[in-house]
C-alpha positions in Angstrom: 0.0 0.0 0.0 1.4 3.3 -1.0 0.7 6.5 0.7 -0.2 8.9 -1.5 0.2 11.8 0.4 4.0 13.3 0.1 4.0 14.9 3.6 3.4 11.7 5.5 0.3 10.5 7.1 1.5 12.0 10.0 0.5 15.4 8.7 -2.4 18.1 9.7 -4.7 19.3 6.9 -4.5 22.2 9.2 -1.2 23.4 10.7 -2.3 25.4 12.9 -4.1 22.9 14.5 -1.0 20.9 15.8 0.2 23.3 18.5 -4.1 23.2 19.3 -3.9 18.9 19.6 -1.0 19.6 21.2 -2.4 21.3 24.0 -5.5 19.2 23.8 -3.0 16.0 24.6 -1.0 17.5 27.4 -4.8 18.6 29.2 -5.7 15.3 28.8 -2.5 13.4 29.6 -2.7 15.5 33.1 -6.2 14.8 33.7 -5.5 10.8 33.6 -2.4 11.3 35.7 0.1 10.2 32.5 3.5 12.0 32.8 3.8 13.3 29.6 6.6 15.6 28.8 8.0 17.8 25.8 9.6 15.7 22.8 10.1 12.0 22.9 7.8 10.0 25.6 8.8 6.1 24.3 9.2 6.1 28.2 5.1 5.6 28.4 3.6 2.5 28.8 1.4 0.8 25.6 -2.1 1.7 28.2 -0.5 5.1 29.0 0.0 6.4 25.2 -3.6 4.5 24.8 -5.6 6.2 27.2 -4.1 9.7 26.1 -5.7 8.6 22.6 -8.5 7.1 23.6 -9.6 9.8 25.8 -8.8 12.3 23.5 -11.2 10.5 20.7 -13.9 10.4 23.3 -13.8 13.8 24.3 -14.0 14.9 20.8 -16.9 12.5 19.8 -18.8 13.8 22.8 -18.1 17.7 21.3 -19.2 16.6 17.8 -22.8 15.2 19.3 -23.1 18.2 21.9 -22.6 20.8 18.4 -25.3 18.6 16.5 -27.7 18.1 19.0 -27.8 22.1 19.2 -28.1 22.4 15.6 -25.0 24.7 15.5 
């Protein structure tokens, strides 16, 4: 499988949005007690890294339905 995209699929469709999910990440790594820290974190355990993800999905799902349900 080939990525077709030349930046990576890494990459924001929005740059200015990555110092925004950064944020986002660090609010939610501190509210589930994770230490994570500037640059590399390989230190984290497989659940850590998860549960930053996971709840970071969640949280975002739950804004998604709260902005349709108002009709905004």
């Amino acid at each position: 499988m080939t990525n077709q995209n030349s930046t990576g699929s890494n990459s924001m469709a929005v740059p200015e949005a990555k110092a925004a999910m950064n944020r986002f990440k660090e609010e939610v790594a501190s509210e589930l007690g994770v230490p994570l820290k500037d640059g590399y974190n390989g230190d984290l355990t497989s659940r850590q890294a998860g549960s930053i993800g996971g709840e970071m999905v969640k949280k975002m799902i739950m804004k998604q339905e709260q902005q349709m349900s108002s009709g905004q």
